[in-house]
C-alpha positions in Angstrom: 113.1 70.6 112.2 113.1 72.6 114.9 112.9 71.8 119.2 109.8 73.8 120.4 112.4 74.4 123.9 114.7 76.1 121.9 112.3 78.8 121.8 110.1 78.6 124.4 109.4 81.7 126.0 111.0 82.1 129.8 108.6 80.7 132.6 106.8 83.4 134.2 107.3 86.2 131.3 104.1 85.3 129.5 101.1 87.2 130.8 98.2 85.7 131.5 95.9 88.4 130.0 94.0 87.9 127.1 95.9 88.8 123.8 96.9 87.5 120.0 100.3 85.6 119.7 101.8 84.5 116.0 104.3 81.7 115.7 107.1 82.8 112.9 109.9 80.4 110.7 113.5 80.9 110.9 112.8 82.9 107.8 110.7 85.7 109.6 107.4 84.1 108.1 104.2 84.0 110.4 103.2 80.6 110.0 100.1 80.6 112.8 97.7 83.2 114.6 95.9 82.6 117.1 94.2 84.3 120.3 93.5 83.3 123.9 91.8 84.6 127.0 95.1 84.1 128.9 97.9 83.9 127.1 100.0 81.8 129.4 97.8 79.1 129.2 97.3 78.5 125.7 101.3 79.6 124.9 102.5 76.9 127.2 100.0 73.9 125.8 102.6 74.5 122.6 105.3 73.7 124.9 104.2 70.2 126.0 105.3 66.9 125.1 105.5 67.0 121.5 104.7 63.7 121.0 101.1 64.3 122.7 100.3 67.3 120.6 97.8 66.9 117.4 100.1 66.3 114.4 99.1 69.5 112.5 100.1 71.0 115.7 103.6 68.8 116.4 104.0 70.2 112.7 103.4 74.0 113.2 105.9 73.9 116.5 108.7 72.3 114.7 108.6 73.8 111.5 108.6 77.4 113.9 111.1 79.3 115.2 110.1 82.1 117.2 106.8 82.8 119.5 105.4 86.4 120.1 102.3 88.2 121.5 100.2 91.3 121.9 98.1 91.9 125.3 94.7 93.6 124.3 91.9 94.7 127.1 89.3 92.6 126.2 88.2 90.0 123.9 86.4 91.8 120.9 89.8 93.9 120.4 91.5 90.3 120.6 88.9 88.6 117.7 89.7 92.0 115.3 93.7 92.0 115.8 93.7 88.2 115.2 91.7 88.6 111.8 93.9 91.5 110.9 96.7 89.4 111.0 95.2 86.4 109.3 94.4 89.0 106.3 97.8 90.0 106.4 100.0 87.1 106.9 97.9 84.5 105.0 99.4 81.8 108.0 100.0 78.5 106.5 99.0 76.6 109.2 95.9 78.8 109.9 92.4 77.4 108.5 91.3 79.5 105.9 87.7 79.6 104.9 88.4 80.8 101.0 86.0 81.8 98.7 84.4 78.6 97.1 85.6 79.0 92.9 83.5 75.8 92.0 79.9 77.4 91.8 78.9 80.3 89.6 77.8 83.3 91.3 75.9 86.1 89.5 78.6 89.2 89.8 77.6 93.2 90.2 80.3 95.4 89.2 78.8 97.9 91.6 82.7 99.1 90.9 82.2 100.9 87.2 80.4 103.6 86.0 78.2 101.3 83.9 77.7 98.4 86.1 77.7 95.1 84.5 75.8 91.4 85.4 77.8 88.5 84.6 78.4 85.2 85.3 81.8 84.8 87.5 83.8 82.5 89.1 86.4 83.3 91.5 87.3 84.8 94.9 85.1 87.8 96.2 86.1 91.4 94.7 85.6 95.0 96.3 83.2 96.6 94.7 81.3 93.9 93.4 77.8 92.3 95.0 77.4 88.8 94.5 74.5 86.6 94.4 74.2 83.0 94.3 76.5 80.7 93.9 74.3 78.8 91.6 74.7 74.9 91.3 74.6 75.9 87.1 75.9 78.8 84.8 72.5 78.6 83.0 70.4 78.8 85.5 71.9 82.4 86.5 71.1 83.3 83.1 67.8 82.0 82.9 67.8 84.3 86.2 68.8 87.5 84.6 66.4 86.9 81.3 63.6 86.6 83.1 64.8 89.9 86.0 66.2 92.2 82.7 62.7 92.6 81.3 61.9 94.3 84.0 65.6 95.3 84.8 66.7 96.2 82.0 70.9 96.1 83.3 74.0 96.2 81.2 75.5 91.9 80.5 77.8 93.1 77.5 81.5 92.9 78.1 83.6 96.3 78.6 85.0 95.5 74.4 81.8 95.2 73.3 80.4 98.3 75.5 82.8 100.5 74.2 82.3 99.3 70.4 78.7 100.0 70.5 79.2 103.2 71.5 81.9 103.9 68.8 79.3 102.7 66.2 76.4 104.1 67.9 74.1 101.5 67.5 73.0 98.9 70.2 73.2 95.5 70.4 70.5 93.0 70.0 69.1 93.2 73.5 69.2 96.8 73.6 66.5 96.6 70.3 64.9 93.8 72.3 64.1 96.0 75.2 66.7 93.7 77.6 68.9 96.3 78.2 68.6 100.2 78.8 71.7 100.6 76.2 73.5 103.2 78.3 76.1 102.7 75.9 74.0 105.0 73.1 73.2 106.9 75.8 69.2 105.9 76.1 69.7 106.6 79.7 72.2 108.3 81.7 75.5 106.6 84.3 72.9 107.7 87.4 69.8 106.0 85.6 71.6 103.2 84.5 72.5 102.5 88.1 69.5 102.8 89.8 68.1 100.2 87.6 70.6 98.0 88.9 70.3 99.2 92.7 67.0 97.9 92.0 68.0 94.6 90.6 70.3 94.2 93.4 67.2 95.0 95.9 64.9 92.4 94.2 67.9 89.5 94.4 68.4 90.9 98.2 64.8 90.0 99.3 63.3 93.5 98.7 60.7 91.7 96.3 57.2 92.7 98.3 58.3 96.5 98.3 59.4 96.4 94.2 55.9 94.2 92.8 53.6 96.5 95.1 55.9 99.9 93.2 55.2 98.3 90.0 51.3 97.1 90.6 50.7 100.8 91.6 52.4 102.4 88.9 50.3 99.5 86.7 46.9 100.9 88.6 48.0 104.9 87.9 48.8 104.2 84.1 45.4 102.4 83.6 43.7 105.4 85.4 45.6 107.5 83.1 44.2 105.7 79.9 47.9 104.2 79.1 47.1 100.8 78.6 49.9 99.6 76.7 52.3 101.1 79.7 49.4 99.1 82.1 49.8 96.1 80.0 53.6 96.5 80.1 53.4 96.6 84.5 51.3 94.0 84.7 53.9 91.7 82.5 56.3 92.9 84.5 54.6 92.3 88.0 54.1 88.8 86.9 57.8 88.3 85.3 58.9 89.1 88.8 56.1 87.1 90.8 57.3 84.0 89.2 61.0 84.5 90.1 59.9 84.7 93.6 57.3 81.7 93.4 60.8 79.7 92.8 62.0 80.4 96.0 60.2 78.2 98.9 59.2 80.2 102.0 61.3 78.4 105.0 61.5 80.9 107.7 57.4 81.9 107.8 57.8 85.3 110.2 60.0 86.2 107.0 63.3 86.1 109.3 66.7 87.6 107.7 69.5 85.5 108.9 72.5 83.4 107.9 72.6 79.1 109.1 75.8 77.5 109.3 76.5 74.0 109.9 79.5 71.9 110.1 80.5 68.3 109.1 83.7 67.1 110.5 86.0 64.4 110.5 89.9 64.0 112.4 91.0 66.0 109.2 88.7 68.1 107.2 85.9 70.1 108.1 82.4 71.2 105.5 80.7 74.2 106.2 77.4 75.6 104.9 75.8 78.5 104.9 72.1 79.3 103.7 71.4 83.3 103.6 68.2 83.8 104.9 66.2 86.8 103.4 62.6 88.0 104.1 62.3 84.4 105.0 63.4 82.8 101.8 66.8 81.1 100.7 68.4 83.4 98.5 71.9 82.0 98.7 73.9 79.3 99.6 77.8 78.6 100.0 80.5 76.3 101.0 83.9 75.4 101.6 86.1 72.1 102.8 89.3 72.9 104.8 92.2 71.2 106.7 91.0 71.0 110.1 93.5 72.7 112.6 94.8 70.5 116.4 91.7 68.9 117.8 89.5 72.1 117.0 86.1 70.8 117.8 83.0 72.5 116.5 83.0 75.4 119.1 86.3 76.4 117.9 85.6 76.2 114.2 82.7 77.9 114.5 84.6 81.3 116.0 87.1 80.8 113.3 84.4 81.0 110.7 82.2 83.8 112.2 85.5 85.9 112.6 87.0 85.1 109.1 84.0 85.7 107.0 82.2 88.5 108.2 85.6 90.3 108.9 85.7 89.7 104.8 82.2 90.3 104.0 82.6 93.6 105.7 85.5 94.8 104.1 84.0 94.0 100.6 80.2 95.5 101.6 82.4 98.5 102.7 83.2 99.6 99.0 79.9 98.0 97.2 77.3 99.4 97.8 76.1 101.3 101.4 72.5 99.7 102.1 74.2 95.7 101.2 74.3 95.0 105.0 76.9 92.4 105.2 75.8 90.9 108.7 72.0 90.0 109.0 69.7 90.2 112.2 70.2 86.7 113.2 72.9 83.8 112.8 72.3 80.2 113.6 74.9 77.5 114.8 75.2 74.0 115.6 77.2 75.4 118.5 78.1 78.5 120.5 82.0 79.6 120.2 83.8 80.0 123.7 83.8 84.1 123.3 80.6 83.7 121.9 79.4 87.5 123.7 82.6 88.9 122.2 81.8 87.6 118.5 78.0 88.8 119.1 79.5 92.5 119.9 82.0 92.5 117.2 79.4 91.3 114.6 76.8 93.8 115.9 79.3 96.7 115.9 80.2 95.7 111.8 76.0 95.5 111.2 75.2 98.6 113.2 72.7 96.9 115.0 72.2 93.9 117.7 72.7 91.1 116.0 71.3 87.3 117.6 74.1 84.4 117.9 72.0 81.5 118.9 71.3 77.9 118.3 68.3 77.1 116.5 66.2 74.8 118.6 62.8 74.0 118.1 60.3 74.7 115.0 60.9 76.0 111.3 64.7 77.5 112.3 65.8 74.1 113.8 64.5 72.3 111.3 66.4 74.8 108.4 69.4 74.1 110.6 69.0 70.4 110.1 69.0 70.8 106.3 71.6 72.8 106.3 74.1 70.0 108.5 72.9 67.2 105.6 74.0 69.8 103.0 77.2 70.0 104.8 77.6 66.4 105.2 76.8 65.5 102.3 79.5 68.1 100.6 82.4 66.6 102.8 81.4 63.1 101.4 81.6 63.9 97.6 84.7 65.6 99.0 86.3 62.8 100.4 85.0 60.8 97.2 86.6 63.1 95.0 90.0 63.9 96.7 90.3 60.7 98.9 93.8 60.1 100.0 94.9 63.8 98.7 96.8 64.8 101.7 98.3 62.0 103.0 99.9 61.5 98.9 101.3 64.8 99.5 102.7 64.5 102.8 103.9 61.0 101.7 105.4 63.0 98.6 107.4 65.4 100.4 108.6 62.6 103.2 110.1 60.9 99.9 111.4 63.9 98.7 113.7 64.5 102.2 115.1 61.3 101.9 115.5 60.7 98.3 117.6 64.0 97.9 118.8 63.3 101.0 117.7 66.6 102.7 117.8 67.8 106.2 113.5 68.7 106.4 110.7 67.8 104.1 110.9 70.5 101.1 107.5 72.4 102.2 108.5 75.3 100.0 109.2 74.1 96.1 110.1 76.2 93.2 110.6 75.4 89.9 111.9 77.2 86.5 111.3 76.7 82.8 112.4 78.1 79.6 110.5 78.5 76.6 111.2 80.0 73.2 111.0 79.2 69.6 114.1 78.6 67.7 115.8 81.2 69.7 113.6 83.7 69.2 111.1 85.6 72.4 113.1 83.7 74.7 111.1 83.7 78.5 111.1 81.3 81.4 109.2 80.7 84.2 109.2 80.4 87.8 106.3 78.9 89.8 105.8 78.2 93.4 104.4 75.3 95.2 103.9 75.1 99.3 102.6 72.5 101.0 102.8 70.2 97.6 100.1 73.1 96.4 100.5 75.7 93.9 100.7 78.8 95.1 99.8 81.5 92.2 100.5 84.3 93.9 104.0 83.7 93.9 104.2 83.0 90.4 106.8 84.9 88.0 107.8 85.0 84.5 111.0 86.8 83.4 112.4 87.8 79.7 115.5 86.4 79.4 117.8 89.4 78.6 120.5 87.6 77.0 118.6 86.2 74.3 119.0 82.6 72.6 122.9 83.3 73.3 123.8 79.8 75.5 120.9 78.5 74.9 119.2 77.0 77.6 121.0 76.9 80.4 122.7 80.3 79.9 118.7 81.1 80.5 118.5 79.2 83.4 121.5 80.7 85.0 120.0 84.1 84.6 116.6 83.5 85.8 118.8 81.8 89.0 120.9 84.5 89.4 118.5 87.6 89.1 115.3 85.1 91.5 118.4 84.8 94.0 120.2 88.2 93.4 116.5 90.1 94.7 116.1 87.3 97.7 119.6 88.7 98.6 119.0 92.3 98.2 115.7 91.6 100.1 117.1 90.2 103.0 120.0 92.8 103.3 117.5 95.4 103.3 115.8 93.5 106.4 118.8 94.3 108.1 118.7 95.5 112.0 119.8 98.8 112.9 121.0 98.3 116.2 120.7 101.3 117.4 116.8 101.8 117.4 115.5 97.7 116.7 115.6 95.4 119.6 117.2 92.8 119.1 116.9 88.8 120.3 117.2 88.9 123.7 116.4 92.4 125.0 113.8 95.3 124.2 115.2 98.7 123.3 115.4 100.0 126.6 117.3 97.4 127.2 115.3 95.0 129.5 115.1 91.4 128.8 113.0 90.5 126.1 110.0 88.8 126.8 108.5 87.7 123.5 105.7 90.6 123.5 105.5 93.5 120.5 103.5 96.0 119.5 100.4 96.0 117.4 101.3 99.0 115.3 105.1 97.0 114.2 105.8 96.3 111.4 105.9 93.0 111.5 107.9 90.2 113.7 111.4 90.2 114.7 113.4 86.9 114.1 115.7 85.2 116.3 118.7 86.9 114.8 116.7 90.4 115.2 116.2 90.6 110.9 113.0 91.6 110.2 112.8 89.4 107.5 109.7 89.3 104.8 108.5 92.5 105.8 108.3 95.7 103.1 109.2 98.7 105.8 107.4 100.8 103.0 104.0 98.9 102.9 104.2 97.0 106.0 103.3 94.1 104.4 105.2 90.4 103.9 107.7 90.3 101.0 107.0 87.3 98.8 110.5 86.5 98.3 112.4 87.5 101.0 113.1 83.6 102.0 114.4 81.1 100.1 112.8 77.6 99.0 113.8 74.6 100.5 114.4 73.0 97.0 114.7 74.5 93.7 113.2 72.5 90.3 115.0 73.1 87.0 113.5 71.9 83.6 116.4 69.9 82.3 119.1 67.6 83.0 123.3 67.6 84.0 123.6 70.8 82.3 121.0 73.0 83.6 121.3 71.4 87.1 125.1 72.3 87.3 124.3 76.5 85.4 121.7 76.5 88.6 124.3 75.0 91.4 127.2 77.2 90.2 125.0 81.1 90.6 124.0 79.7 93.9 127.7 78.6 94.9 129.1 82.1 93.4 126.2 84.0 95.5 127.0 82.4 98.7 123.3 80.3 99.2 124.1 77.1 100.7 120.8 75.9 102.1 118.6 75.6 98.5 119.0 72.2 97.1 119.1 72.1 93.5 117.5 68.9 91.1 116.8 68.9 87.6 113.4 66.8 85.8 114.9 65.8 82.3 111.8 64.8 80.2 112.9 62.1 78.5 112.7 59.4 81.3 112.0 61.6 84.0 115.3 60.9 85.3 116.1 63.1 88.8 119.4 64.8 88.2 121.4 66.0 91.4 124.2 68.9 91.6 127.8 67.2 90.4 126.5 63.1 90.3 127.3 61.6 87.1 124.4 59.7 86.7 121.0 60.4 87.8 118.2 59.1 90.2 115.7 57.1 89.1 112.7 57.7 90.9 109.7 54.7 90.8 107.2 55.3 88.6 104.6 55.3 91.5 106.3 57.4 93.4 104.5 60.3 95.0 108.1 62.1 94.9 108.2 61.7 91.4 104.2 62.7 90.5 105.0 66.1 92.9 108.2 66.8 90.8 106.2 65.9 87.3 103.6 68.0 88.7 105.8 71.2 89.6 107.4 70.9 85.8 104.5 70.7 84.1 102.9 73.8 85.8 106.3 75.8 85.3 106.4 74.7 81.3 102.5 75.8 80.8 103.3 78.9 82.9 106.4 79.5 80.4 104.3 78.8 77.3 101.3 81.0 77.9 103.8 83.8 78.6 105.8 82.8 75.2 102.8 83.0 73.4 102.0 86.0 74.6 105.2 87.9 74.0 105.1 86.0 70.4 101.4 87.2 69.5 102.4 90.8 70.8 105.7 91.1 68.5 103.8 89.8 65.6 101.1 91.6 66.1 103.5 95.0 65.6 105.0 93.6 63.0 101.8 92.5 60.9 101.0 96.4 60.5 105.0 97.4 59.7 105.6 99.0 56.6 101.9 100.7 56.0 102.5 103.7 54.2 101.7 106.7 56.9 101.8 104.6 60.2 104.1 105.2 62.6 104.9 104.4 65.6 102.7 106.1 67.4 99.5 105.4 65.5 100.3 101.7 65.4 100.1 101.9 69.0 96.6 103.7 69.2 95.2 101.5 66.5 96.1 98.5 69.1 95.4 100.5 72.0 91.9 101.4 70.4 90.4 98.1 68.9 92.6 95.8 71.4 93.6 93.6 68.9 94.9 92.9 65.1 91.8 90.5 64.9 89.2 93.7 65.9 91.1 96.0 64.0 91.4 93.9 60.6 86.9 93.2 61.2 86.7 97.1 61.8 85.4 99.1 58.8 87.1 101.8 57.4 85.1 104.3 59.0 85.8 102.9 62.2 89.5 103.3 62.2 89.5 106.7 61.1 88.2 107.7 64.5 91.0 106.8 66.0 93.2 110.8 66.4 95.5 111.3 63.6 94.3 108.2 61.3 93.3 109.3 57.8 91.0 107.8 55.1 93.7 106.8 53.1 95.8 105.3 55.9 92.6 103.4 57.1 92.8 101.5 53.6 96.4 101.0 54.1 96.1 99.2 57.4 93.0 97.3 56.1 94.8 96.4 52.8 98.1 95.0 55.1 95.4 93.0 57.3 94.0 91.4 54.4 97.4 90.2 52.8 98.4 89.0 56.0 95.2 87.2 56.9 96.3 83.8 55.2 99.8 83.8 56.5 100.5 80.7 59.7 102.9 81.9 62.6 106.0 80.4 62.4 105.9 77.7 65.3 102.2 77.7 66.2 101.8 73.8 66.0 104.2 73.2 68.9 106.2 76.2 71.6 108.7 73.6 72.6 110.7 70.5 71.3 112.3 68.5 73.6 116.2 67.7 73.7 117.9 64.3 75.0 118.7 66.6 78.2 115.1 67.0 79.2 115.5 71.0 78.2 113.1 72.8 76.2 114.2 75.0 73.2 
């Protein structure tokens, strides 16, 4: 844990214009960005008694290392750097308003040729417009039946898209009339799309301009003596009239804007936002998140505005041209402090003046109020739901330092598994927790090279040494030239150094002048260019001692090494005889059990799926007239042994360079193999005494 005064910049040498500043770990790694009208102010309120600050904040300055800054001229350049940043440094310590993956939104893949409607779950994807999110799956569906008689769009999946078109034949909503069936070609890529342009405009709040298209066209075919095209219009009119008689009018001068409201507490924060269009509620979203220092509402609701517009507009950018992804007007419980600057930058993104205001009398303030007992409301079932969640894991990694007897809490975990069946597709895993979260992104999964030879800890020593071996190679490569890099201390011309850099760096220096984290050839952080703090293994004496010596021979002193044996969940340490036994309600112990059993189903899946793969080859070895090469566009055509063994014979002779007779052959191998059970499909793993899996 670091002192804040070890680093603290020299008085007088921070400027007191406004700027962005970033607060990096001894590894290189932005932790924090922030911005500030003056710079020296807000810099030196870091610098105070640590004991007074905030204890997210006392956290953030002595887990950091190094302090730097950018001097902009004026605030709205300040608010754009700052979110740059935050997109590319993903700062722990930063609040992060992430998508919300509980609720079902209803997805546009605006992205392919054929664009598809769908039912999604997830974070936000260029390319795609989304609608909702949907308190259930089936009422988006019950949206879309109703919308695709008169929208005919695409649902099916890209499999079964491609297979009707193979065959030729629709599916059962193409016969229905529910879908246009580009994939026969009943209507071209360009017509296909402006039906769901249109769909899109009807969800968006275009609805008054579509039902008075339709009731004309309805009036012009009855003129026309069409009255089973009338009849059809009129249907359709009214399909469409009911979607919107759903949706309560609650802005009446049919007002497009976005409320947001806040619930706080001295830790979390709800927010909620109801989209506003043509005065009725067309979506609504929310998040919880980690509060950051004693941010009061003000400052949360700058942090909000910048983060998800900034997003919005980079994923309305690639969607589709007329999705505006700022509306007219925006409603908050409170102005931000640089609320003019957030009203430019948003109105620069729309194209157009856009309103930052509080609501305060009439229909508006009385939509905000709704919206606040939403938010409220959310942070309760919140607290319900994950009650005591962050204190456990703080308490866990407090438990952790002093159980292993480690100089800081472990804030960065990692953790490695090996999975295989009787020696046989031997992989291992290797997952990442921060924070006592999982972080995904991190994830890996390696294929052990040597084999089943040493069994399980010859595995683990490999996937040690070649994790370790890249972190080394990483970190070499970070190295200062010092001929052109300033280093700590001075600038390149040689001046003293006074914490500032440029915008258009690559990335920060750290204290020894090693750019560390940062890909010169993308610009962008390296995900393992720092070590953990402490590394997990799957086993017990054996494995633990395989991971301590590749460290030891690599020269990495500062990863602590334990081993989680399964058996009794005994803690084994690098050269003890006898291991630690944690209590069983021990926070320590449930983050540890937790770490393992994400690493072994990480391991697993990826067993399973090298497994399937090889015997999916080998099911079709031996078929007179397929080689090689056809077996691989017979899986690369169909997807699968399971499509390829229900395709007809017919079917698989469209695949180049597949006869009649070898279509039989394949089918005839299929068949046989049909009955047959996979060798190890009731269980991936067994157990041994040593906690290792095998």
């Amino acid at each position: 844990m670091a002192d804040p005064q070890t680093y603290r910049p020299a008085p007088g040498s921070i400027p007191e214009a406004p700027g962005v500043y970033r607060f990096s770990d001894e590894a290189g790694r932005v932790i924090y960005v922030g911005k500030a009208k003056s710079l020296r102010s807000r810099l030196n309120s870091y610098f105070a008694d640590v004991a007074g600050l905030h204890p997210r904040t006392r956290r953030m300055v002595t887990t950091a290392a190094a302090v730097q800054w950018t001097v902009v001229h004026t605030e709205v350049e300040a608010l754009q750097l700052e979110y740059n940043w935050i997109k590319e440094f993903d700062p722990r310590f930063n609040v992060r308003y992430r998508d919300d993956k509980t609720y079902p939104v209803l997805a546009v893949t605006l992205n392919e040729e054929y664009p598809q409607l769908r039912v999604y779950r997830g974070p936000r994807r260029k390319g795609v417009r989304y609608f909702g999110p949907y308190a259930h799956a089936w009422a988006i569906r019950e949206t879309v039946k109703l919308l695709t008689r008169v929208f005919p769009a695409r649902q099916c999946s890209g499999g079964v898209f491609k297979r009707h078109g193979q065959i030729g034949r629709p599916c059962m909503l193409g016969y229905i009339d529910k879908c246009a069936a580009p994939c026969v070609g009943r209507v071209s890529a360009e017509e296909h799309r402006q039906i769901v342009m249109d769909f899109c405009d009807f969800l968006g709040g275009h609805t008054d301009q579509l039902i008075g298209r339709i009731e004309k066209d309805m009036q012009v075919a009855a003129a026309d003596m069409d009255f089973e095209k009338a009849a059809r219009l009129r249907d359709d009119a009214g399909a469409l009239k009911r979607v919107v008689e759903k949706q309560a009018v609650v802005l009446g001068d049919g007002t497009d804007a976005d409320v947001v409201a806040f619930a706080t507490d001295e830790l979390e924060a709800a927010v909620q936002v109801f989209h506003v269009r043509g005065g009725r509620v067309r979506g609504q979203r929310g998040w919880v998140v980690e509060t950051e220092a004693d941010a009061e509402v003000p400052d949360l609701v700058g942090q909000f505005l910048s983060q998800f517009y900034g997003e919005q507009a980079a994923l309305a950018g690639s969607a589709d041209d007329a999705a505006q992804p700022v509306p007219r007007e925006v409603l908050v419980p409170a102005l931000p402090p640089d609320a003019a600057a957030i009203s430019q930058w948003l109105s620069e993104l729309r194209g157009s003046r856009v309103s930052l205001r509080v609501a305060q009398r009439g229909d508006k303030r009385t939509l905000a109020e709704t919206v606040e007992r939403n938010a409220t409301e959310e942070l309760t079932r919140h607290k319900l739901r994950r009650a005591g969640d962050l204190t456990a894991r703080s308490a866990a990694l407090e438990e952790l330092q002093e159980q292993l007897g480690l100089d800081t809490a472990p804030l960065r975990i990692e953790c490695t598994d090996v999975s295989h069946v009787q020696g046989s597709d031997v992989v291992a895993s290797l997952v990442v927790f921060e924070d006592g979260l999982a972080k995904k992104a991190d994830y890996r999964r390696y294929s052990i090279r040597g084999g089943a030879e040493g069994g399980d800890v010859a595995a683990i020593a490999e996937v040690v040494r070649r994790r370790f071996a890249r972190y080394l190679k990483e970190t070499a490569e970070d190295a200062p030239d010092h001929t052109d890099t300033a280093c700590a201390g001075e600038t390149s011309d040689g001046s003293p150094a006074t914490g500032e850099i440029d915008p258009t760096d690559d990335g920060p220096l750290a204290p020894d002048g090693f750019r560390h984290g940062i890909d010169p050839t993308t610009g962008r952080p390296r995900k393992f260019a720092y070590p953990p703090n402490l590394l997990v293994v799957d086993g017990g004496a054996p494995q633990v001692a395989a991971a301590a010596e590749v460290l030891s021979e690599l020269g990495i002193t500062d990863v602590a090494v334990v081993g989680l044996a399964k058996r009794l969940e005994e803690v084994w340490l690098p050269g003890e005889e006898d291991p630690a036994i944690l209590p069983r309600q021990s926070e320590a112990l449930y983050l540890l059990q937790r770490i393992r059993d994400e690493a072994h189903r990480f391991a697993i899946t990826y067993h399973r799926q090298k497994r399937s793969t090889r015997m999916t080859a080998s099911a079709l070895d031996g078929v007179p007239g397929l080689g090689e090469a056809r077996r691989t566009a017979l899986l690369k055509h169909f997807g699968s042994v399971k499509k390829l063994r229900a395709a007809s014979v017919e079917a698989i002779t469209e695949v180049p360079g597949v006869g009649r007779r070898t279509a039989e052959a394949v089918l005839a191998a299929l068949g046989d193999d049909q009955g047959s059970t996979p060798i190890g499909e009731r269980s991936s793993t067994t157990s041994t005494e040593d906690g290792g899996t095998t």
